[in-house]
C-alpha positions as CSV (number, residue, x, y, z in Angstrom):
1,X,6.0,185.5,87.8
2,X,4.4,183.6,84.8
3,X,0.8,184.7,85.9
4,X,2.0,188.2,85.2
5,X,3.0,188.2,81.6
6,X,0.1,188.4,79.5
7,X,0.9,186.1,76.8
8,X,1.0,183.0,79.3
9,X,-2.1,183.6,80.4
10,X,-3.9,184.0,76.9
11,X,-1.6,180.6,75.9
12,X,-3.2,179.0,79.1
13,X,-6.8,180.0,78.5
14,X,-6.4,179.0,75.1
15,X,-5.1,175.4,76.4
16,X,-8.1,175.3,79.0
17,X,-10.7,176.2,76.4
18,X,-9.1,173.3,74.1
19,X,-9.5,170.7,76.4
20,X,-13.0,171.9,77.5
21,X,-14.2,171.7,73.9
22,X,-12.0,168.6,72.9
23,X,-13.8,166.3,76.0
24,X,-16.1,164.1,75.4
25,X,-19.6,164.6,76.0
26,X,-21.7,162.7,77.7
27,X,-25.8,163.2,77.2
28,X,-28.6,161.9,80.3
29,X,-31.8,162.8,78.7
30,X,-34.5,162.1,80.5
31,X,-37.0,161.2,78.0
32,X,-40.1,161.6,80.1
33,X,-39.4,164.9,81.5
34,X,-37.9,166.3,77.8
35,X,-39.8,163.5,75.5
36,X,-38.5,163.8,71.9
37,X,-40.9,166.1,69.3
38,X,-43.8,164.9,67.4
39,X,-42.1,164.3,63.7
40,X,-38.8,164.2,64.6
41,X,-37.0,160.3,65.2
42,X,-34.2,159.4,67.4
43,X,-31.8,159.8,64.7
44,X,-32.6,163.5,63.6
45,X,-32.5,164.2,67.6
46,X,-29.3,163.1,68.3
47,X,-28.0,164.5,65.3
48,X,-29.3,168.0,66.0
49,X,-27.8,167.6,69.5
50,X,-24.7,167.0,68.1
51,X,-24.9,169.8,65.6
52,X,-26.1,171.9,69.1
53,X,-22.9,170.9,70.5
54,X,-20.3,171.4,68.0
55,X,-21.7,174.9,66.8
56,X,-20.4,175.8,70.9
57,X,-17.2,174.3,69.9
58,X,-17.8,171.4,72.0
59,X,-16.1,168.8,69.3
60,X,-15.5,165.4,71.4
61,X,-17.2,162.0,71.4
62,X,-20.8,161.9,72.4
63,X,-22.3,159.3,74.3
64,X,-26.2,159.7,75.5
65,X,-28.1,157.3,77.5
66,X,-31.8,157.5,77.5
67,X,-33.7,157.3,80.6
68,X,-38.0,157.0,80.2
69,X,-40.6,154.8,78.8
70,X,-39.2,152.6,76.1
71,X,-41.6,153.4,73.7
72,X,-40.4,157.1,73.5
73,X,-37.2,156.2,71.8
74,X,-36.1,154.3,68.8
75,X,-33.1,151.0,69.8
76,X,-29.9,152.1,67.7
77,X,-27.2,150.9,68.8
78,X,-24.7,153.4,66.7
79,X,-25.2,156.4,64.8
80,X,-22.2,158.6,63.4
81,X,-20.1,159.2,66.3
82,X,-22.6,158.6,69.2
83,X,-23.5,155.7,71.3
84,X,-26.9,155.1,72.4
85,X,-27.1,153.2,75.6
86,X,-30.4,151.3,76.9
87,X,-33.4,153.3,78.2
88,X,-34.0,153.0,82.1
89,X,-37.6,153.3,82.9
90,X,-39.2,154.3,86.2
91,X,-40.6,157.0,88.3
92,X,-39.3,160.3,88.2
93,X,-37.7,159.8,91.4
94,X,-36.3,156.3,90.0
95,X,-35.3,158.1,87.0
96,X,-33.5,161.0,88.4
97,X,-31.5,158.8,91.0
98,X,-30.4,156.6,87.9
99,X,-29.0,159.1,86.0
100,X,-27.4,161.0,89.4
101,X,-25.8,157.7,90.0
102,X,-24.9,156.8,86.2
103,X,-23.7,160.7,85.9
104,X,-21.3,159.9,89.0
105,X,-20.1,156.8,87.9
106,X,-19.1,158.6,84.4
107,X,-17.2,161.2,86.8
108,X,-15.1,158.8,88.4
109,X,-14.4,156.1,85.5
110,X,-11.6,158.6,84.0
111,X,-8.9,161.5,84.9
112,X,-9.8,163.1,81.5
113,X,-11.9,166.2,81.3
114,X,-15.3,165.6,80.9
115,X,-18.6,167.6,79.6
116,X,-21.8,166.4,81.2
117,X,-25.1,167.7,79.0
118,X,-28.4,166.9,81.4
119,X,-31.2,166.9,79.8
120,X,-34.5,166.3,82.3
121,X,-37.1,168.9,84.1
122,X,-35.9,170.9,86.9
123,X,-33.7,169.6,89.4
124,X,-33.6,172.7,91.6
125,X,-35.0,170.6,94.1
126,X,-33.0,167.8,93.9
127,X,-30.2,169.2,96.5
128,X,-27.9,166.2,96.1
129,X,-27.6,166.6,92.9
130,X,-26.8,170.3,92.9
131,X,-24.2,169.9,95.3
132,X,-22.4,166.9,93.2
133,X,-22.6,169.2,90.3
134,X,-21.1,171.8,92.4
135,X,-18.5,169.5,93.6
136,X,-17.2,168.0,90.5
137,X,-17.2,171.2,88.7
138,X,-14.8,172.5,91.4
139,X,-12.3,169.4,90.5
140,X,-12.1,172.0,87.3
141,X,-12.1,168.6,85.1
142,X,-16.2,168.6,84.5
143,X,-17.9,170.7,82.4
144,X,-21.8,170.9,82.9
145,X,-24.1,171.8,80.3
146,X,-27.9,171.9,80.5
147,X,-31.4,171.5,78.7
148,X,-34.8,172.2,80.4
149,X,-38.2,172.8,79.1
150,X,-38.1,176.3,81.0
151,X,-35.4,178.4,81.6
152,X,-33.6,176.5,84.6
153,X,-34.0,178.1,88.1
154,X,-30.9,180.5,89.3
155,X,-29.5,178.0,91.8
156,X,-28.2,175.8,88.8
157,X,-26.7,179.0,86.6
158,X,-23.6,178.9,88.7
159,X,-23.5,175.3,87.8
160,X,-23.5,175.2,84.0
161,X,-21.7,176.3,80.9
162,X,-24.6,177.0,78.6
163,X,-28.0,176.0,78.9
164,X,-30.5,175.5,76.2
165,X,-34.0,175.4,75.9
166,X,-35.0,171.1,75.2
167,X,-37.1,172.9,72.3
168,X,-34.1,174.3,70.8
169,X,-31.8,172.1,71.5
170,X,-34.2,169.1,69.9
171,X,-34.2,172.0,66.6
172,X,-30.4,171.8,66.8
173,X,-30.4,175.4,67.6
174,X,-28.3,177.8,70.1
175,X,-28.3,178.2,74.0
176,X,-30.3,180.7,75.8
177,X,-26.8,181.8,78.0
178,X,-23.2,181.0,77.2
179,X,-21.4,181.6,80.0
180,X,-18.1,181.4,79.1
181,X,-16.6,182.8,82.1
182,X,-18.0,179.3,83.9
183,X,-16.1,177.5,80.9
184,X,-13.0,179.2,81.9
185,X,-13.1,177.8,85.5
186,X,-12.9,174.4,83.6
């Protein structure tokens, strides 16, 4: 059987990791929850989020959509190879639904694999949301990534790849966890 000999298995990990880090990205940031650093503009963020991103060998396009107060992001339209889309304002309630719905939507627009980088306060308590993430992660096409404030809560470790502190992240630094072995299940 092909599951037994060694060398398929490293050639299909290596294929599985290749797709993982070849997907596109998309970013929800949540700019009231995670609101961008004094001194640093929009530009600098997304570029250090990018830098974030590739130094985990996640290499596809990135697309972020800003959800918060307009006045806590700059309007670019472009910048290198990521697309800023407009900034959705609301409660936090308003907010979270908006991104839960636009983070769906993403889901089920393609067949390709897909990394999904959230970027908001804790959502622990947001049960819906867990459970989607849970779901589409099964479909092994979706590949979650987080950023919190604080460390995120233990229900959504099982859910993501990596997970970075928004400080770090915002620094274009490293993740606090890598988990590859949730990478693999990709």
């Amino acid at each position: 059987m092909a599951m037994d000999n060694p060398f398929f298995c490293r050639i299909s990990l290596y294929l599985l990791l290749e797709i993982v880090y070849w997907a596109n990205t998309k970013v929800f940031v949540d700019v009231d929850d995670c609101p961008i650093p004094n001194g640093l503009d929009t530009r600098e963020l997304l570029v250090n989020i990018k830098t974030s991103l590739e130094n985990q060998g996640y290499f596809g396009r990135v697309t972020v959509n800003f959800y918060g107060r307009r006045d806590r992001t700059e309007c670019i339209t472009q910048l290198l190879d990521v697309n800023i889309f407009n900034t959705f304002p609301g409660t936090i309630a308003q907010r979270r639904t908006r991104i839960f719905i636009d983070l769906l939507y993403r889901a089920t627009e393609t067949y390709k694999p897909q990394n999904f980088l959230i970027i908001m306060g804790d959502i622990s308590n947001h049960k819906g949301f867990l459970k989607s993430i849970h779901k589409l992660k099964s479909k092994r096409r979706f590949n979650f990534l987080l950023a919190q404030p604080h460390k995120a809560s233990e229900e959504l470790h099982d859910a993501v790849s990596t997970e970075w502190l928004w400080e770090s992240l915002t620094a274009g630094g490293g993740p606090i966890n890598n988990l590859s072995e949730s990478a693999q299940q990709f």
